[in-house]
Each structure stands twice: as structure tokens, then as C-alpha cells.
N, C-alpha and C positions, 0 to 999 in steps of 0.2 A: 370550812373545808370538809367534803366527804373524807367517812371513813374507809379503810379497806374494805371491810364489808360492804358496803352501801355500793363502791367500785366494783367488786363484785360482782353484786345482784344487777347491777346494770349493764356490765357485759353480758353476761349471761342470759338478759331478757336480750339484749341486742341484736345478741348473735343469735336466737332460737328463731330458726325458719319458719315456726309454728307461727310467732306473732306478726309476721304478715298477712296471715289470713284469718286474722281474730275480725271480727266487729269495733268501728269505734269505741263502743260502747265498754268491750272491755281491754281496751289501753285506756280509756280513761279509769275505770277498774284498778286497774294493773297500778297506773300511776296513784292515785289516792293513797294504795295500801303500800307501793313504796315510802310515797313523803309521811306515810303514819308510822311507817317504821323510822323513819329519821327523825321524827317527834320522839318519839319513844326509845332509840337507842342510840340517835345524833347528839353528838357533841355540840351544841346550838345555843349560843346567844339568845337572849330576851327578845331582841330585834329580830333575829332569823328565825325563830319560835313563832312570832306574831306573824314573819313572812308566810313561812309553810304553813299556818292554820288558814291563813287569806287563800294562798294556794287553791287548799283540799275546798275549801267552799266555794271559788270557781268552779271548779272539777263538778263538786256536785252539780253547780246550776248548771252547768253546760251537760253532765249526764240527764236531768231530768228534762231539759229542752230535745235533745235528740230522742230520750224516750217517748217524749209526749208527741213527738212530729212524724214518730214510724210507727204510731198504733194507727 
């Protein structure tokens, strides 16, 4: 279960008007450095630990595919 914080930080990216007109590139950003803060300051299980690491390293591969396809 998210923390209140974690609750938060996601309304508050939600509701910012700004991040409609961000780049793929950084909502995938965006997302990475949230679930490393849920690493890092979530209340997480071994199993949801092992989740959110799988997570962030999609994240990466799918950042580095979009970056390699719009140079």
C-alpha cells in the first residue's frame, strides 16, 4: 500500500498542467525517480521490492529505445 506521501507526490504530478506538455521521455523520467523513491522510502515487501526494481528497468529499456529512435 502507498504511503501518504507517495499519495501525494502523485496527485500533485497529476494534477500539474505542466506535465501534459513534458516529452515521453520525461514521464518516463518522472516515473523511474518516483518508484526509486518508493524503493527508498516505501514500506515494501521483498516481493514488491523485487517488483519495483523490474519496474524501473523497463523504464529504462523503454527510455533508451525512444531515445535511440528520435536521434
Amino acid at each position: 500500500m502507498l504511503r501518504t506521501k507517495t499519495r501525494r507526490v502523485l496527485a500533485a504530478a497529476l494534477a500539474n498542467p505542466r506535465a501534459d506538455r513534458e516529452p515521453a521521455t520525461e514521464h518516463i523520467r518522472n516515473a523511474i525517480q518516483l518508484l526509486e523513491n518508493l524503493l527508498e522510502f516505501g514500506a515494501l515487501d521483498d516481493e514488491h521490492r523485487k517488483d519495483v526494481r523490474a519496474s524501473i528497468r523497463r523504464l529504462w529499456l523503454a527510455l533508451r529505445e525512444i531515445e535511440r529512435s528520435n536521434v
